[in-house]
LUMMIKE-264426 format. One record per residue (C-alpha): residue in one letter; x, y, z. Coordinates in pm, 1 decimal. Each point is the difference from the previous one (the first is absolute). Layout:
// LUMMIKE-264426
REC rest       xx       yy       zz
REC    a        X        Y        Z
...
***
This chain:
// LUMMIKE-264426
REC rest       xx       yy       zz
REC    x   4450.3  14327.7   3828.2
REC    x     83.9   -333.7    137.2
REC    x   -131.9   -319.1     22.4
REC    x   -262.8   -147.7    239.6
REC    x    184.2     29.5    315.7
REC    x     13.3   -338.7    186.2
REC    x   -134.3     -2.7    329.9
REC    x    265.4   -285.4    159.5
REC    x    264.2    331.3   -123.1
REC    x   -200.4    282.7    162.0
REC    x    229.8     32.9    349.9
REC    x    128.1    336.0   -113.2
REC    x   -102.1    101.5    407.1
REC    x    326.9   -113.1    144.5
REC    x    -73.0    -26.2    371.1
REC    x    332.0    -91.8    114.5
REC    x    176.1    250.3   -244.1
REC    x   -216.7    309.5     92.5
REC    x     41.5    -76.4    377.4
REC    x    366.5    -33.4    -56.2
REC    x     -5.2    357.2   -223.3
REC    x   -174.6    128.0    304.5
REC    x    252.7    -92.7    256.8
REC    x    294.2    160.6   -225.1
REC    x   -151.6    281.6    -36.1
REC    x     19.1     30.3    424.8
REC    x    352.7     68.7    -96.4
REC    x    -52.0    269.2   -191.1
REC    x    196.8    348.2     90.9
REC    x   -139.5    361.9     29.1
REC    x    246.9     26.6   -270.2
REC    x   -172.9   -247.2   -210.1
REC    x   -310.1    104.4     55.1
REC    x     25.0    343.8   -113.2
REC    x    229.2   -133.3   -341.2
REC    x   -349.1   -180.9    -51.5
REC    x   -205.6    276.8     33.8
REC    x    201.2    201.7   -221.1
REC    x     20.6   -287.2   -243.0
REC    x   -404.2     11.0     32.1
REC    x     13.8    395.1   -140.7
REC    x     61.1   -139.6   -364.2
REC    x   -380.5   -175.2     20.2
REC    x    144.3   -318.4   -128.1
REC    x   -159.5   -220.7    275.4
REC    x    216.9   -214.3    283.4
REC    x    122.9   -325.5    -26.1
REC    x   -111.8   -253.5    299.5
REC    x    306.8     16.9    211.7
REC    x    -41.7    406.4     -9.9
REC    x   -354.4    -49.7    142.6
REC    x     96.0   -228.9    263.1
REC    x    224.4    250.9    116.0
REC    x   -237.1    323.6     15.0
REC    x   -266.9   -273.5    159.9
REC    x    243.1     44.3    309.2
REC    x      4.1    348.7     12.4
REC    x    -37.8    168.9    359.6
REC    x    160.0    287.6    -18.8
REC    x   -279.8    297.1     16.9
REC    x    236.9    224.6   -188.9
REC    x     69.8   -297.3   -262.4
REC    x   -376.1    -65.8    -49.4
REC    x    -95.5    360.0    -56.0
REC    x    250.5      2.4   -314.9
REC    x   -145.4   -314.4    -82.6
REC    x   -332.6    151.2    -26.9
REC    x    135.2    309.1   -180.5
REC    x    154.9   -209.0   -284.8
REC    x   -340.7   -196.6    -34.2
REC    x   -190.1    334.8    -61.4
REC    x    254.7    121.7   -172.7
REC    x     23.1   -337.5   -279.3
REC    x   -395.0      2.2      4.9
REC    x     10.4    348.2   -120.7
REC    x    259.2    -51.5   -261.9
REC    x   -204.5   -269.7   -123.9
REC    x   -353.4    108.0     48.2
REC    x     27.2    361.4     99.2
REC    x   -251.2     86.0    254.0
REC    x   -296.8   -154.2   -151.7
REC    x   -211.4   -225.0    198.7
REC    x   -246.6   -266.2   -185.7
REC    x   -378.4    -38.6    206.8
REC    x   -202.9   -357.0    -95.7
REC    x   -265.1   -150.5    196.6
REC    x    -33.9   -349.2    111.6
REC    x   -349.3   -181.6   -121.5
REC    x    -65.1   -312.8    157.9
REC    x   -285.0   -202.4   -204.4
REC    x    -43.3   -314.2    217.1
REC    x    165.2    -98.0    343.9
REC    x   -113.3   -386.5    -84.6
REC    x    357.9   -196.2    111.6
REC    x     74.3   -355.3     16.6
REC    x    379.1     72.8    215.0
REC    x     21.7     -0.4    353.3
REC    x    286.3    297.6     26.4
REC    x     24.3     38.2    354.7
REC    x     22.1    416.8     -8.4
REC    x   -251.8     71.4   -259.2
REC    x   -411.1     67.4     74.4
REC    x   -111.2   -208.1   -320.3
REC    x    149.0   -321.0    138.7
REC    x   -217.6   -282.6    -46.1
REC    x    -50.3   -118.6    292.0
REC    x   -154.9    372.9    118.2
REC    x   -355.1   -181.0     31.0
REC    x   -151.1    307.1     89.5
REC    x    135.1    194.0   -285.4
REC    x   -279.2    121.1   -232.8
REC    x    112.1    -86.8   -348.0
REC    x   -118.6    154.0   -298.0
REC    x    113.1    113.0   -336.1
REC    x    -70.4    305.8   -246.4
REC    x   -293.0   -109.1   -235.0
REC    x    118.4    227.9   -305.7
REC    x   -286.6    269.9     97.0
REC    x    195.3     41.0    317.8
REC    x    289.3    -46.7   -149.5
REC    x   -112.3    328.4   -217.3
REC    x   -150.1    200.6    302.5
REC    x    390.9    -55.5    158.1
REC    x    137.6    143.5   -326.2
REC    x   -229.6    266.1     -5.5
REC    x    126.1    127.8    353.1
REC    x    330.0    -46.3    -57.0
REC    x     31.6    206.6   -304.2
REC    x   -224.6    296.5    167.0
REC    x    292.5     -5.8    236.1
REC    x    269.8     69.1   -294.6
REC    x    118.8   -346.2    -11.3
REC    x    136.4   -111.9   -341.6
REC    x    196.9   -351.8    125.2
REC    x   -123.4   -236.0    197.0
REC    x    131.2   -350.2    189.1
REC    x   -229.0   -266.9    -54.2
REC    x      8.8   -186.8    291.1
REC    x   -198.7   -361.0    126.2
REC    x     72.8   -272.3    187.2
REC    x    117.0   -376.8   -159.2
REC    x   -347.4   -197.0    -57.5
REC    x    -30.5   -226.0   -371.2
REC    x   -371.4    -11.9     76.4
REC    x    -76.0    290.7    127.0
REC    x    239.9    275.2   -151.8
REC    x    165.0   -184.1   -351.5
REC    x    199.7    154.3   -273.6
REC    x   -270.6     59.5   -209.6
REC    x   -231.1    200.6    291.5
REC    x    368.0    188.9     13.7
REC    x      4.2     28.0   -376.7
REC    x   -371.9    127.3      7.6
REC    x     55.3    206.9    291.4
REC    x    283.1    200.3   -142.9
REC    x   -185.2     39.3   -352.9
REC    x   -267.9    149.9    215.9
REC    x    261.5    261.1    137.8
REC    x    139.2     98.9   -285.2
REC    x   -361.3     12.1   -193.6
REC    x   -123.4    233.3    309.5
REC    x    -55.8    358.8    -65.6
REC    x    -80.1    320.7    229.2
REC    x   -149.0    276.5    -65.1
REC    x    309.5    258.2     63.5
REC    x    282.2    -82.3   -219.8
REC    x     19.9   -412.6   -105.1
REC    x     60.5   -319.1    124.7
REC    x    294.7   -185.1    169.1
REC    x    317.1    -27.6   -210.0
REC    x    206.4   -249.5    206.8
REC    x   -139.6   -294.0    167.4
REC    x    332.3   -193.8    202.4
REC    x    -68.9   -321.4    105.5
REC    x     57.6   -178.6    296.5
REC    x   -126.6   -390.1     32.8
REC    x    174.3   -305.2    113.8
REC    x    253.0   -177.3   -197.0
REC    x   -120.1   -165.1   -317.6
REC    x     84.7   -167.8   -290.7
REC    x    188.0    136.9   -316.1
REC    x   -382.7    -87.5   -193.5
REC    x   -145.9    249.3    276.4
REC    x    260.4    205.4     -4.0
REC    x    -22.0     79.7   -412.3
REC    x   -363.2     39.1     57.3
REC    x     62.1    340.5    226.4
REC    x    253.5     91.1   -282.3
REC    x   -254.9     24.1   -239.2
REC    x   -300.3    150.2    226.4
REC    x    299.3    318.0      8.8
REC    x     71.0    -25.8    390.8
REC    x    266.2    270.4     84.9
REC    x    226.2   -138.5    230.2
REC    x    -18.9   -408.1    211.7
REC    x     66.4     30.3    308.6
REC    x     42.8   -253.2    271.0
REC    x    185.9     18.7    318.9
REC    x    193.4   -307.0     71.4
REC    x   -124.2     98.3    428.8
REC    x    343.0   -142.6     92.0
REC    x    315.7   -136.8   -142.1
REC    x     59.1   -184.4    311.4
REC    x    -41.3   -356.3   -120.8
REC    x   -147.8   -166.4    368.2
REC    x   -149.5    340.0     93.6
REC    x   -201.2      0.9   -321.2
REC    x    -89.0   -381.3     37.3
REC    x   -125.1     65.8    356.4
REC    x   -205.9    264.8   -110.0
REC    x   -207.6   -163.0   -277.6
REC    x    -61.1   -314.3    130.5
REC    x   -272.3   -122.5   -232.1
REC    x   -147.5    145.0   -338.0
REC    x    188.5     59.8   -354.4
REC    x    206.3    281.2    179.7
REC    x    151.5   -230.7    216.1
REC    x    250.4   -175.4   -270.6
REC    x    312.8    262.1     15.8
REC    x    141.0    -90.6   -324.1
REC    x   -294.4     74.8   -193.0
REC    x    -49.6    315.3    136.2
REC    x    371.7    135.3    -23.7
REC    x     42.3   -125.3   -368.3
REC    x   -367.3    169.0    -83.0
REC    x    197.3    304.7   -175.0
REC    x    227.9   -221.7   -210.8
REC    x   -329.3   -123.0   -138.4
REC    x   -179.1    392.8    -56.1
REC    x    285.6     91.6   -160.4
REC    x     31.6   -314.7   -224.9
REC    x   -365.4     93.1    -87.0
REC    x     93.8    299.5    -98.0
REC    x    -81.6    216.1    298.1
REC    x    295.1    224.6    -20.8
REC    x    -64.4    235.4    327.8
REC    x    -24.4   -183.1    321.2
REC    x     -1.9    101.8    334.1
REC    x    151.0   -176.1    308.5
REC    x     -5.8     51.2    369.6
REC    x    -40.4   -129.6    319.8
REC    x   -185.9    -11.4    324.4
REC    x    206.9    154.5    276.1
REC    x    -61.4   -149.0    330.0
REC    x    -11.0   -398.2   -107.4
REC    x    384.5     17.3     32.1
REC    x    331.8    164.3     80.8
REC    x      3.2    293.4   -221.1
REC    x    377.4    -39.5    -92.8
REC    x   -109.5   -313.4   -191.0
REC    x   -280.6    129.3   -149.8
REC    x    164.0    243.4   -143.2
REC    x    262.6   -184.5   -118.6
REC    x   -258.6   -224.2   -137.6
REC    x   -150.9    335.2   -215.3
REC    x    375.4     40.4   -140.6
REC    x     27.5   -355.5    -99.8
REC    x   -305.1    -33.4   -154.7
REC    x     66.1    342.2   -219.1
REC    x    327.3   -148.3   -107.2
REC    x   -126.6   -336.3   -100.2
REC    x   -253.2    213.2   -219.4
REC    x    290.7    184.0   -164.4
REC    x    188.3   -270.0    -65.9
REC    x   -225.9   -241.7   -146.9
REC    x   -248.6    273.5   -207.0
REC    x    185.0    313.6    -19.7
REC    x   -257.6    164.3    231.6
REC    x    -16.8     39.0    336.1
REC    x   -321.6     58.8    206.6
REC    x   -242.5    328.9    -82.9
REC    x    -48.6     60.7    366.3
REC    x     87.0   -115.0    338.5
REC    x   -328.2     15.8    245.6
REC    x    104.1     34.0    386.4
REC    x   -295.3    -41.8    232.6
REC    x     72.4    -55.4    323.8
REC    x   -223.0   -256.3    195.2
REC    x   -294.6    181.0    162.9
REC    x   -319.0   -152.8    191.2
REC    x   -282.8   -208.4   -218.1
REC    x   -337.2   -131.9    150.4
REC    x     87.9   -377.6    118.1
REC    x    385.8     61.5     90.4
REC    x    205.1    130.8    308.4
REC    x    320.6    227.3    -65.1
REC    x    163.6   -137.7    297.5
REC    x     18.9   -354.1   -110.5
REC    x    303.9    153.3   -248.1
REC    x    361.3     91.2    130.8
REC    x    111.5    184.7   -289.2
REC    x   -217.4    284.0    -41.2
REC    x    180.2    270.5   -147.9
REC    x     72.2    327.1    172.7
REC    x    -57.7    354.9   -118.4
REC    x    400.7     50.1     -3.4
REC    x     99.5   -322.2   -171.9
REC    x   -316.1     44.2   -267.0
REC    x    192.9    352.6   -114.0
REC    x    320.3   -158.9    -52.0
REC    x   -183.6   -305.1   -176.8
REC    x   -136.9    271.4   -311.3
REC    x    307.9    137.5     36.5
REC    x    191.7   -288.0   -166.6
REC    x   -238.2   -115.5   -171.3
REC    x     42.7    336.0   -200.7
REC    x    382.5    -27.1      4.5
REC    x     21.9   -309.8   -107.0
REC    x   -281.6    -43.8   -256.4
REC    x     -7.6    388.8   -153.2
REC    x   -170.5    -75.4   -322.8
REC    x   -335.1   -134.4    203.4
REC    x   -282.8    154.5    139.7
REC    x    -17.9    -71.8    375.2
REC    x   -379.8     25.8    130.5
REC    x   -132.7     94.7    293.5
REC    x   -353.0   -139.0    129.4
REC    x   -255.1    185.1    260.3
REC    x     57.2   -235.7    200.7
REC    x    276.7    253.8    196.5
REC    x   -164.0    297.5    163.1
REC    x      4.9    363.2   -195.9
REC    x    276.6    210.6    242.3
REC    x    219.8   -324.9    -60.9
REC    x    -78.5    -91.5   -379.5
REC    x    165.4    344.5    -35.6
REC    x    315.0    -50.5    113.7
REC    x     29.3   -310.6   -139.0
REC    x   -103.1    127.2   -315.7
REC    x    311.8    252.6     42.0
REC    x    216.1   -332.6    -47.2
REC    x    -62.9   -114.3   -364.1
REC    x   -352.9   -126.5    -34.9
REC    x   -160.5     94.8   -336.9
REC    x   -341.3   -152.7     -6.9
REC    x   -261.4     14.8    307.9
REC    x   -364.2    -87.5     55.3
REC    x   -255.1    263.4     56.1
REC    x   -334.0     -3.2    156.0
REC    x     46.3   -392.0     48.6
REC    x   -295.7   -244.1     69.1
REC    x     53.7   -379.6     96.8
REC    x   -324.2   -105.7     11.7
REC    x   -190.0   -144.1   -304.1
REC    x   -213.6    231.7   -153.7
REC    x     54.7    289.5    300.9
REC    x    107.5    266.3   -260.4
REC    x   -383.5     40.8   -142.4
REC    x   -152.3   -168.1    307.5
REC    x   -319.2    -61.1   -149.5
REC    x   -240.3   -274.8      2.3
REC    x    -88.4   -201.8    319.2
REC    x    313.0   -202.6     -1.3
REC    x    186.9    279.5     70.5
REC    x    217.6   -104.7    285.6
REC    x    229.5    159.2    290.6
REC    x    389.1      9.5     31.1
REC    x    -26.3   -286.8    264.4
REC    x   -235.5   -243.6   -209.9
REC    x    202.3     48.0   -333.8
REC    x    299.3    162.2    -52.0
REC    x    384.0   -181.3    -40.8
REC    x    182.8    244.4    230.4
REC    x    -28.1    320.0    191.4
REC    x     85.0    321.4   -162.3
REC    x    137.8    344.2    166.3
REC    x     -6.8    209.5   -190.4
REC    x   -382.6    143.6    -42.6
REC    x     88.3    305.6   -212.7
REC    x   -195.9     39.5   -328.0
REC    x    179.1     24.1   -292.6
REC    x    -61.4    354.7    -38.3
REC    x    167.8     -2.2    338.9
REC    x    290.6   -171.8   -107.7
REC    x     38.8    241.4   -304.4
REC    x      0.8    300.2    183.8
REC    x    224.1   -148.0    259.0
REC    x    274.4    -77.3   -304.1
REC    x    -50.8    297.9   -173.7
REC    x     84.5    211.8    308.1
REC    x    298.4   -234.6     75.8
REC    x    188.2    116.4   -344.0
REC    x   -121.5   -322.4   -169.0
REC    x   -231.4    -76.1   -330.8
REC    x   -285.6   -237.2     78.2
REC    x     15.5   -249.2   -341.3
REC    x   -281.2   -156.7   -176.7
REC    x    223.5   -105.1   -300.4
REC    x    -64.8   -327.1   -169.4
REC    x    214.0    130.3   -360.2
REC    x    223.3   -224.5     27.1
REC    x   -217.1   -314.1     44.9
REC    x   -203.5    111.4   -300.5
REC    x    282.2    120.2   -204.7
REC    x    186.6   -346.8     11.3
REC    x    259.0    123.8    228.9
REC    x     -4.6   -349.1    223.0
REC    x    245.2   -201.9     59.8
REC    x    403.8     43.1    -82.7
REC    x   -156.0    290.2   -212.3
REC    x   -103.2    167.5    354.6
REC    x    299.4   -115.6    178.5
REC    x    285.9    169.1   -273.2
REC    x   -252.6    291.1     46.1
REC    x     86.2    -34.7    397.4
REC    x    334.7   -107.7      2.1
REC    x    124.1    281.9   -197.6
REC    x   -203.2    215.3    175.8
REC    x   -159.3    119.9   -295.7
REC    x   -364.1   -104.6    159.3
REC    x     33.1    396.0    140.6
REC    x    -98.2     86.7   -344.6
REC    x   -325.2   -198.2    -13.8
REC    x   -126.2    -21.7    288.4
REC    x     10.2    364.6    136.6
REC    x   -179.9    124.6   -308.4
REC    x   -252.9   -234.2     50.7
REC    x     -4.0     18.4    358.9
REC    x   -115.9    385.1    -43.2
REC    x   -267.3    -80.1   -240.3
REC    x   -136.1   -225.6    179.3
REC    x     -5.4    232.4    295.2
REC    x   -197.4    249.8   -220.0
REC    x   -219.3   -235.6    -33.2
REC    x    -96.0    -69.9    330.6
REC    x     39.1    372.3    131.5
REC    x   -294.0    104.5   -299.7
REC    x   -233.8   -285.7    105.7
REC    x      2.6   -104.5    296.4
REC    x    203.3    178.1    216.2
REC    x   -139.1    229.8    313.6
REC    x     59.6    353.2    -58.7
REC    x    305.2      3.4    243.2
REC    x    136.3   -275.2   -135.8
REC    x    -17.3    135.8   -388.4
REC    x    181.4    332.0    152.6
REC    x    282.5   -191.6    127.3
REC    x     19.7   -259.3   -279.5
REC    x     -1.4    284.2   -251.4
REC    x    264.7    183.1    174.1
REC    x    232.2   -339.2     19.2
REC    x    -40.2    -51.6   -411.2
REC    x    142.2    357.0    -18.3
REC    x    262.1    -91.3    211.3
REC    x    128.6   -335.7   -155.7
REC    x   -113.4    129.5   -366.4
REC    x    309.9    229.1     56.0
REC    x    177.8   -297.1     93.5
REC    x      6.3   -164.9   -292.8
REC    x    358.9     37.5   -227.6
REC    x    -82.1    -46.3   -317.3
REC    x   -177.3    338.1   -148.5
REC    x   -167.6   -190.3   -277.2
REC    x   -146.6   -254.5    229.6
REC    x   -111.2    275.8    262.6
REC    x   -169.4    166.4   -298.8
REC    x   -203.4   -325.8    -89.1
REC    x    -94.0    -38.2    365.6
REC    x   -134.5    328.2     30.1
REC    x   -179.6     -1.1   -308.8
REC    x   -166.9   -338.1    109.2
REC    x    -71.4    168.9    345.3
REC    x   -176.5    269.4   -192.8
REC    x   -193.9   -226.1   -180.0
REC    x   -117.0   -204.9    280.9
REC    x   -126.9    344.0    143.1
REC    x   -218.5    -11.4   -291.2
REC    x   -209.1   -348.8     37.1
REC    x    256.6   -234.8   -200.6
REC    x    129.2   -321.6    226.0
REC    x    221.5   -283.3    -46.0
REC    x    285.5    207.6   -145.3
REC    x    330.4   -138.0     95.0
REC    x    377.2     14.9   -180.0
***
């Protein structure tokens, strides 16, 4: 691990050179192209100037073998397993003035509030009744109103929260503003999963004119905020950006850079790569942005994200509607939310500051489906819903995750788990036609897995989660 990295040396975003990449890869051939998606087969990720050049792609024809080649690299990676979390937002308190977001501060007419730790329980609660075992602690940027150690209480709370069917959660991510390396080592040691923090856009003037006032608003800060998790020992960190601030091309240029300047400088690149896509929020106006992102182009944007950055799990937020979350799904993405709420405390809704979608909430979601819902949906679709948080708990974070990936020995792991964890689910919470098809699929995949000795452990584990025992995982 390297030294403090100086924030004068941070300009690893080279406008001029990722606009120039861009217009070279205009140049590209069909011939090229398709030497880069076979090159892409091998999972070894894409180098920048490949990227630029599938960022140009047209072609119908070209894009559909685009697409097949993402699938096909996720599932040599990851098989077909498919992580579900939850977002939990504890306070929507914010001192920025981010022009597409509902906390903004100057939302007057916002009602603020944050979890008390009762709430914060009572949100828990609800969440785990749904089958949830990893959550997304989410808030807003406040010192006063929402500091570090309300955070630091708040995810004590989670983790100290039990239900009455099978536990508590085992993975709390985290995602606050940028902090300090003291902050920063503080999470470490409360046992957060994964930091996560999207940069919104890599666009240098785009980003400046769209946090004009608050912490957020200082570009450097935020863009170096990994280099300081990971020099606080935060080993899994997850990147992305807001699509719709700026020209996509860039952006995802941007997401490439910033993975590579990770590599480079502490051997690990980022845990995930988040890709919401900018959707309406109580005090903003979608038409006041030119770049929104279209249906098309969002497909071929998780579709090189995959190529390019194999070894990292690519999620997928309810923000996109359910018919369309499952074709983009098709493309690569390994982690989605399920049964999503942005509203503080709207998972329990209890108590008499219980408020609506339009008094509290960050962001619109479209996708309504319970998670039970969702489940079924997957199961059906030839994939294994995944509640797996082994590797987190088993000290597999990190480069010790990434050789995992990279070699694609992850497979090994994670399915296992993945059907466990199903089992789970299907014997306590799932409807009865979801538990038919879920316990069909584990029959399916349990065949699927190679090694006879390992298969044999799985199915013993399955047995014995038939009989009462939990938390079993290889």
């Amino acid at each position: 691990m390297r030294a403090t990295l100086d924030i004068r040396d941070a300009g690893f975003i080279d406008h001029d050179g990722i606009k120039k990449m861009l217009e070279a890869g205009r140049l590209a051939s069909r011939e090229d192209v398709e030497e880069i998606l076979a090159e892409a087969q091998k999972a070894k990720g894409l180098s920048m100037p490949q990227v630029a050049a599938l960022l140009q792609v047209q072609d119908p024809d070209i894009l559909e073998l685009m697409f097949r080649e993402a699938k096909g690299v996720k599932e040599k990676i990851y098989g077909r397993r498919l992580v579900l979390f939850a977002p939990l937002y504890i306070s929507n308190y914010c001192i920025n003035n981010c022009r597409y977001c509902g906390y903004k501060k100057s939302n007057a007419t916002l009602a603020r509030r944050r979890l008390t730790m009762e709430e914060l329980r009572d949100e828990v609660v609800a969440l785990e009744s749904m089958g949830h075992k990893r959550l997304a602690l989410e808030c807003g940027e406040d010192p006063v109103n929402c500091p570090i150690d309300y955070v630091l209480e708040a995810i004590e709370t989670i983790y100290h929260t039990y239900s009455g069917i099978s536990g508590s959660i085992r993975r709390v991510n985290v995602n606050i503003a940028a902090t300090g390396v003291k902050e920063y080592r503080m999470l470490k040691e409360a046992g957060i999963g994964t930091y996560v923090l999207f940069q919104e856009t890599y666009h240098e003037p785009t980003y400046r004119f769209m946090h004009p006032s608050g912490p957020k608003s200082d570009y450097l800060w935020h863009l170096t905020a990994m280099d300081r998790a990971m020099e606080a020992g935060l080993d899994d960190v997850g990147i992305g950006v807001l699509f719709g601030l700026y020209d996509f091309n860039f952006e995802v240029m941007g997401i490439i850079r910033h993975a590579e300047h990770l590599e480079r400088c502490f051997g690990v690149g980022p845990h995930t790569v988040s890709v919401p896509r900018l959707k309406p929020a109580y005090g903003m106006n979608l038409e006041e942005f030119p770049y929104l992102v279209s249906d098309d182009d969002f497909k071929k944007i998780v579709a090189i994200l995959r190529l390019a950055l194999p070894y990292t799990g690519i999620i997928l937020s309810t923000r996109e509607g359910p018919a369309f979350r499952d074709q983009v799904i098709e493309l690569g993405v390994s982690q989605i939310s399920a049964g999503s709420c942005t509203g503080v405390g709207a998972y329990s809704k209890t108590g008499k500051d219980a408020l609506p979608f339009e008094d509290s909430s960050q962001f619109q979601v479209e996708d309504h489906r319970s998670p039970d819902e969702v489940v079924c949906s997957l199961a059906r679709s030839g994939y294994i819903p995944s509640y797996c948080t082994a590797c987190y708990r088993s000290g597999r974070t990190g480069d010790r995750f990434m050789q995992l990936a990279k070699s694609g020995k992850i497979q090994y792991v994670c399915a296992p788990n993945a059907l466990l964890t199903f089992k789970e689910y299907l014997m306590d919470y799932a409807s009865p036609e979801t538990r038919q098809t879920g316990e069909e699929a584990i029959k399916e995949h349990l065949q699927e897995i190679p090694s006879e000795v390992l298969r044999g452990q799985v199915k013993m584990y399955l047995e014995r989660i038939e009989r009462g025992e939990r938390d079993l995982f290889i």
